[in-house]
N, C-alpha and C positions, 0 to 999 in steps of 0.2 A: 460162345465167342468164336469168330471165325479165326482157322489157322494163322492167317497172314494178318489179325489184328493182334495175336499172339503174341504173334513172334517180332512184332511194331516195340508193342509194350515190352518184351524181355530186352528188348537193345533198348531202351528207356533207361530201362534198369539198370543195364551193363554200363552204360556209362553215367549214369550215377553212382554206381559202387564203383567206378572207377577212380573218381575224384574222392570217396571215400578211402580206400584202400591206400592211396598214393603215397600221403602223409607216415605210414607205420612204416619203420626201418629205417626213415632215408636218415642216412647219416652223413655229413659233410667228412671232407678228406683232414678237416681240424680234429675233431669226435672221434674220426675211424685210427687215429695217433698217426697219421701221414705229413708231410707238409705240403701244398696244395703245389702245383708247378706252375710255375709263371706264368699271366696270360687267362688264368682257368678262373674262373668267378670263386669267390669261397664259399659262395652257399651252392655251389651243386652238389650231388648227390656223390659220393666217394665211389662207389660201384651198384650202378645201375641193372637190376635183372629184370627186363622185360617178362618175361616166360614165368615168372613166378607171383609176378604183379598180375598178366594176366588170367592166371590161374586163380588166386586169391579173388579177384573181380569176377569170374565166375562164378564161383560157390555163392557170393555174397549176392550177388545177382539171381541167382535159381532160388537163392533161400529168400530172400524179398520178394521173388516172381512167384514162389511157390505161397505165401501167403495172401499176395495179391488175388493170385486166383482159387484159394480157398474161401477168400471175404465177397468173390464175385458169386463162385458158386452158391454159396450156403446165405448170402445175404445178411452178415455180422454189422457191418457198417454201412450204411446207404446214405445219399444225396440228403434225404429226408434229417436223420438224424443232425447233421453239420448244417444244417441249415438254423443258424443262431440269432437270425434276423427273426423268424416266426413268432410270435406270440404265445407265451409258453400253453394258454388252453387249447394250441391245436398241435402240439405235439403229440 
């Protein structure tokens, strides 16, 4: 696999495990025992931490990227296998 297709696929990832990751903790300023202030939507997040979201999106990102490319290297799952259209005698 070449470098820069690499590193294609890990920002693939990253923002995939981003829309993963986004969901855990957010708590509204209702949940966090606040009262929202005038103006502010009630379903936004009560305190937002950028830097810890994207922390969390990394790990989850290396650790999907890193299995991605242990199933390329070693050939666990292929094109072949998911092909569920074939006729099971040429499997």
């Amino acid at each position: 696999m070449e470098p820069i297709s690499a590193v294609a696929i890990y920002f693939l990832f990253w923002f995939l495990s981003l829309f993963l990751v986004l969901p855990f903790e957010a708590k509204t300023d209702r949940e966090a025992g606040v009262e929202p202030l005038p103006g502010h939507a009630e379903s936004a997040p009560h305190r937002f931490r950028a830097g810890r979201v994207a922390l969390r999106t990394t790990i989850v990102a290396a650790i999907l990227f890193g299995l991605f490319y242990a199933n390329y290297a070693n050939g666990w799952i292929g094109a072949d296998i998911l092909d569920f259209m074939k006729p099971e005698e040429f499997r």
